[in-house]
C-alpha positions as CSV (number, residue, x, y, z in Angstrom):
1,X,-7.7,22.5,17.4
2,X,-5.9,19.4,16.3
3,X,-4.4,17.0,19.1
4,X,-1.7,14.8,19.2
5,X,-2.8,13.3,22.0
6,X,-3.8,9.9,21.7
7,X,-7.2,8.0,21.9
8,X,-8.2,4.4,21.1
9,X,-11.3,3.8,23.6
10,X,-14.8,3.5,22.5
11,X,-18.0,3.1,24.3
12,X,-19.9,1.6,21.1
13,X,-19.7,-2.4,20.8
14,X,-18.5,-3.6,17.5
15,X,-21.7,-4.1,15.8
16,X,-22.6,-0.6,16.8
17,X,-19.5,0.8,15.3
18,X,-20.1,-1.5,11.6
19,X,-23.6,0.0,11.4
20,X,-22.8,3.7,12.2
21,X,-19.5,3.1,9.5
22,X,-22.6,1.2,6.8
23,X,-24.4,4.7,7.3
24,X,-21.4,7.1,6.5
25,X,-20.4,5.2,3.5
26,X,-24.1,5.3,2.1
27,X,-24.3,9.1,3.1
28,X,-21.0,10.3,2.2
29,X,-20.2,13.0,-0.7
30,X,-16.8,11.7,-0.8
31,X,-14.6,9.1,0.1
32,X,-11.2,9.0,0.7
33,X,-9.4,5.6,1.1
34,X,-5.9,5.8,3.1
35,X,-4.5,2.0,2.5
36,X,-1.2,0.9,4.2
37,X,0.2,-2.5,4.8
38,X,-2.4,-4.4,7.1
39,X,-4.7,-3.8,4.2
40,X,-2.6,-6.3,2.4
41,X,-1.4,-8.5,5.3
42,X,-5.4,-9.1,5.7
43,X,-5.7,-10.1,1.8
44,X,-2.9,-12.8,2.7
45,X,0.4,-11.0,0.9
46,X,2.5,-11.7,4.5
47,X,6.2,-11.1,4.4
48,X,6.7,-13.8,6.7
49,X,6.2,-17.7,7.9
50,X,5.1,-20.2,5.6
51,X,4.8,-18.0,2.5
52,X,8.3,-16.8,2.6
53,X,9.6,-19.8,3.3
54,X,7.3,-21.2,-0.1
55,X,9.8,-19.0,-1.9
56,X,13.1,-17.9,-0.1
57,X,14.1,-20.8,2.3
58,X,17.3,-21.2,0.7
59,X,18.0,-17.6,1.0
60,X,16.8,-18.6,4.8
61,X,19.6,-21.0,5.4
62,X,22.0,-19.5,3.9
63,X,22.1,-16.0,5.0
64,X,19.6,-16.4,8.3
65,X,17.2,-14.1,6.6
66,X,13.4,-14.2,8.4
67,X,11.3,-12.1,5.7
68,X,10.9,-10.4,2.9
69,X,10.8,-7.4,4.3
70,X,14.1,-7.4,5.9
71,X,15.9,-9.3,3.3
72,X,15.0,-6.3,0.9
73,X,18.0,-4.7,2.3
74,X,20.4,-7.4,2.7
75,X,24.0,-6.6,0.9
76,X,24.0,-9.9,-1.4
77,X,27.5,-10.1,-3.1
78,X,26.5,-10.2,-6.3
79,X,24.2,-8.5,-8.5
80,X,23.1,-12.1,-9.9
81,X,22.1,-13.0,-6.3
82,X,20.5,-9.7,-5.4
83,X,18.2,-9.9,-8.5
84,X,17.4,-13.6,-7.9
85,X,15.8,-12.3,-4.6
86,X,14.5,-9.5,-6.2
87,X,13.0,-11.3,-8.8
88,X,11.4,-13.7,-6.6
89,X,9.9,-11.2,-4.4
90,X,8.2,-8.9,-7.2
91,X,7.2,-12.1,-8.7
92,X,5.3,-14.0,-5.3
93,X,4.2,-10.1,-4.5
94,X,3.1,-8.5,-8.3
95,X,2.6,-11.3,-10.4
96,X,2.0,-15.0,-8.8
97,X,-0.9,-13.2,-7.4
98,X,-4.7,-13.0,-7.5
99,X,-6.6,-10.2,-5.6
100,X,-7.6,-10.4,-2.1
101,X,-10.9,-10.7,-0.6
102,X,-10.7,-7.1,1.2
103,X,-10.1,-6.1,-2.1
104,X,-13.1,-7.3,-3.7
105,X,-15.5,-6.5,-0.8
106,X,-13.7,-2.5,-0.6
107,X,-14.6,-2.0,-4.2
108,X,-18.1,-3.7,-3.9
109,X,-18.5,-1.3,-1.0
110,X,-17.2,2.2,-2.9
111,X,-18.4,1.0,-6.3
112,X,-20.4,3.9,-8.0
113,X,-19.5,6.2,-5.3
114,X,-17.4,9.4,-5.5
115,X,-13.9,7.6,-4.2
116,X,-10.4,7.9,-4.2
117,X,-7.7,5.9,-3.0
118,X,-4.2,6.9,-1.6
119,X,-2.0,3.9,-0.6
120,X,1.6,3.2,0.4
121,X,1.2,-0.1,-0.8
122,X,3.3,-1.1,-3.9
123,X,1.6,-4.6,-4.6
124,X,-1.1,-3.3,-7.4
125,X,-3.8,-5.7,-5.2
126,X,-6.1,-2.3,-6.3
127,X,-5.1,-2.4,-9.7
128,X,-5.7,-6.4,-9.5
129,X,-9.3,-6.0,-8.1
130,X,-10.8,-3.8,-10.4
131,X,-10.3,-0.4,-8.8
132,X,-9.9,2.6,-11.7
133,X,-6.5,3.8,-12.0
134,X,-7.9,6.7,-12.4
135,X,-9.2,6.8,-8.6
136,X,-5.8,5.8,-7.3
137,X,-2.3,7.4,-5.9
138,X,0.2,5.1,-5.0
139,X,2.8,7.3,-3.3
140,X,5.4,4.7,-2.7
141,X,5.9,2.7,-5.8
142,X,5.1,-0.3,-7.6
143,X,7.4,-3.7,-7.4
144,X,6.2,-3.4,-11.2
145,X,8.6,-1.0,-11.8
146,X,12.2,-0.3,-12.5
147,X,14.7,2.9,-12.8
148,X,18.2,3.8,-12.8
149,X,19.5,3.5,-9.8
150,X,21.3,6.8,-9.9
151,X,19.1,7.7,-11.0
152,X,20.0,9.6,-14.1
153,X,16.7,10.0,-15.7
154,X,13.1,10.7,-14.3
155,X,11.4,7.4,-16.2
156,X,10.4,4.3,-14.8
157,X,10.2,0.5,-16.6
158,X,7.8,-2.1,-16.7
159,X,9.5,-5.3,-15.7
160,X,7.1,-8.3,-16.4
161,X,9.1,-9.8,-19.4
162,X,12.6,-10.0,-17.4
163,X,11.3,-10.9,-14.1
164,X,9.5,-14.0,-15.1
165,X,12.7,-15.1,-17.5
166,X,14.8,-14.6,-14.0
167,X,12.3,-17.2,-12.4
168,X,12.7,-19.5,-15.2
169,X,16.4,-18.8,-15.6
170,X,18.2,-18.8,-12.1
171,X,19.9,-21.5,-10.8
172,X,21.9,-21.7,-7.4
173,X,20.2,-18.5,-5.9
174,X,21.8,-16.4,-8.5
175,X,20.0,-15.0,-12.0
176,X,22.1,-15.3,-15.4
177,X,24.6,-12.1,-15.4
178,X,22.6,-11.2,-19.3
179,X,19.4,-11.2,-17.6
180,X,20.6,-8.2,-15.0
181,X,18.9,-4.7,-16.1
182,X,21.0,-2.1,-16.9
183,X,19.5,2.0,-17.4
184,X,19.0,2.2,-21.0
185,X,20.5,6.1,-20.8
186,X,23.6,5.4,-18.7
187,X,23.9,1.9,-18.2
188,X,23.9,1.7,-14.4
189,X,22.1,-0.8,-12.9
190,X,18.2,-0.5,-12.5
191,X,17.1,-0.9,-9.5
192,X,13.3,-1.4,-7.4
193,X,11.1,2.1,-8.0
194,X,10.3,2.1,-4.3
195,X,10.8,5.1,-2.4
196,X,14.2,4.2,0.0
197,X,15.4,7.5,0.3
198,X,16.2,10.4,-2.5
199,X,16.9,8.8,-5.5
200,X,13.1,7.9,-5.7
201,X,11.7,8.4,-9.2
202,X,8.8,10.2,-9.2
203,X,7.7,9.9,-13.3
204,X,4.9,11.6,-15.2
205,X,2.0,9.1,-13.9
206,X,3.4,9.5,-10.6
207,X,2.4,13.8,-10.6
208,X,-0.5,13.0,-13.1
209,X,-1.5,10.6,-9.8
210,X,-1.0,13.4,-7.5
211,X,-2.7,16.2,-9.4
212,X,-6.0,14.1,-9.2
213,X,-5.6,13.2,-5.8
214,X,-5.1,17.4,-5.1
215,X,-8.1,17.8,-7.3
216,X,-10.2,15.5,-5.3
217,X,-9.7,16.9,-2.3
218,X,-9.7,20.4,-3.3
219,X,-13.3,19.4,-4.5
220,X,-14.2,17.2,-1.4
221,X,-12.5,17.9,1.4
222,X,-15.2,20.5,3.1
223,X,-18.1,18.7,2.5
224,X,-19.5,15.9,4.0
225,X,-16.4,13.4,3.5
226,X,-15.3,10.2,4.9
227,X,-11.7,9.6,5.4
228,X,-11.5,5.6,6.0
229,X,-8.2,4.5,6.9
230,X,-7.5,0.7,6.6
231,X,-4.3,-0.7,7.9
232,X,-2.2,2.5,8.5
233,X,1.1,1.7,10.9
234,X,3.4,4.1,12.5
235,X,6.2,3.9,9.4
236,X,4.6,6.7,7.3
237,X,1.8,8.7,9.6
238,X,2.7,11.9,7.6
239,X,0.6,10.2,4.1
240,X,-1.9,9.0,5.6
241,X,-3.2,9.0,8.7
242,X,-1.7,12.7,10.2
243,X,-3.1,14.2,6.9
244,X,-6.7,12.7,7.4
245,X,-7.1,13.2,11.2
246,X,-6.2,16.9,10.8
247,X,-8.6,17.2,7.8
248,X,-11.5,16.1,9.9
249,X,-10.5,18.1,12.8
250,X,-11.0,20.8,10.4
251,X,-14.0,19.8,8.8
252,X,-17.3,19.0,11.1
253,X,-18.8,17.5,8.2
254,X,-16.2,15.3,8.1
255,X,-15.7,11.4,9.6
256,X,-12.7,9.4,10.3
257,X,-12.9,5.7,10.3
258,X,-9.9,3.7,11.6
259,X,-9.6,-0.1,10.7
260,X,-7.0,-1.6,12.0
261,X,-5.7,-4.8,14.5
262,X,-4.4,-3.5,17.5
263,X,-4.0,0.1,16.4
264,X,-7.0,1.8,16.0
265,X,-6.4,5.3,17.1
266,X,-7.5,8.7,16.6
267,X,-7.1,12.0,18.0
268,X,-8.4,13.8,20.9
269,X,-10.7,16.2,20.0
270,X,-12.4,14.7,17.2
271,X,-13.8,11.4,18.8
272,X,-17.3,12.2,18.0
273,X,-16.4,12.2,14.6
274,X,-14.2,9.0,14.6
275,X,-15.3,5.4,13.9
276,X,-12.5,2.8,15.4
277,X,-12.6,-0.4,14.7
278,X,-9.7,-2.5,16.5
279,X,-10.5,-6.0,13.8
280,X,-9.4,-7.6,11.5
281,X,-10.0,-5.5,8.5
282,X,-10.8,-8.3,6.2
283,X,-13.9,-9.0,8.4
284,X,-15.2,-5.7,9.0
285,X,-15.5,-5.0,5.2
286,X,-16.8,-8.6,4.7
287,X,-19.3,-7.5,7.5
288,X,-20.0,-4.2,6.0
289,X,-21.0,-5.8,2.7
């Protein structure tokens, strides 16, 4: 039966838990990686504090914003200052960036292995680290990526070129008006390909993405698989986390490893087969190495 009922206690001690988790990956047919944000927060990539200040502390004291998160949706009166923000954030997030350590250790630690990762992240840090593309969903977006904001086509746009002439360009918070993208089709503006609400664009990689991920699981899931869930919050439990604890409740081959600070849950019902690991999840993998 699956449970919505809570659990987060454990009797095993940490090192217990790391070596139990060492022996899963190394006996595993499969494994499924379920990245949210913490996964990034750990590599560095915070929205707040000193690194947004680095790059938005004018936007700071002049419209009171306190992270990037947040200030993602502020109504800027201008489509010049909404794309200097823009531009800033995809830059400091996609492209003025190196990948993380957790990175680096997850690959070393899946590398060779039969993997696949599903992520809501939309930084490309698995992209960055060496992961194949091929192994990867990312069900959310990419701050690489454009579309029309109507959207009037199902096509997305790399946006390298004209975000790094906005850094270069902008002056006083605001980009030059020539330097705003437009939708090639209709000529509406483009906007972020993240997924807000409806007017998502989901393009051909995007299904091509989710046919393999299918595939994999229709290959893996019964066997003996290990669903390991690395900084998974409570804004999207129905792509990651909800999917993978009911999979191992139906699966007794199956293990679920949670890593995550301060919310390491799982399911009653299937504690035997859950691994939780209430850390930072830089360390763990570090330690797992």
């Amino acid at each position: 039966m699956f449970s919505r009922t809570w659990i987060s206690k454990s009797t095993e001690g940490y090192s217990q838990k790391v070596e139990r988790l060492k022996a899963e990956i190394q006996g595993a047919d499969a494994i499924l990686i379920g990245a949210g944000s913490g996964l990034s927060t750990s590599a560095g990539l915070t929205y707040g504090g000193e690194r947004f200040l680095k790059y938005f502390s004018d936007f700071h004291e002049k419209y009171g914003i306190t992270d990037m998160y947040s200030g993602g949706f502020y109504p800027f009166p201008s489509l010049e200052e909404y794309w200097a923000w823009w531009s800033r954030h995809i830059y400091c997030n996609r492209y003025d960036v190196t990948p993380g350590k957790p990175y680096a250790d997850l690959l070393e630690l899946v590398r060779g292995r039969n993997y696949f990762a599903l992520t809501t992240n939309v930084d490309h840090q698995f992209q960055l680290a060496g992961f194949d593309k091929a192994r990867l969903f990312y069900t959310q977006g990419d701050y690489g990526l454009w579309q029309c904001s109507e959207p009037c086509h199902q096509e997305t746009y790399d946006n390298e070129a004209t975000v790094r002439r906005m850094i270069a360009e902008q002056a006083d918070m605001c980009v030059p008006s020539e330097l705003i993208p437009r939708c090639p089709k209709c000529g509406r503006p483009m906007t972020m390909n993240l997924r807000c609400d409806d007017t998502f664009v989901q393009d051909e990689g995007w299904y091509a993405a989710a046919r393999r991920y299918e595939d994999f699981l229709h290959q893996s899931r019964n066997g003996r698989i290990l669903f390991l869930e690395l900084g998974v919050g409570g804004n999207t439990p129905g792509i990651i986390k909800v999917p993978f604890l009911r999979m191992t409740a139906q699966n007794p081959k199956a293990t679920y490893a949670c890593i995550n600070l301060g919310e390491a849950i799982t399911m009653k019902g299937i504690e035997m087969q859950s691994i939780l690991l209430d850390a930072d999840i830089g360390a763990v993998l570090s330690d797992l190495r």
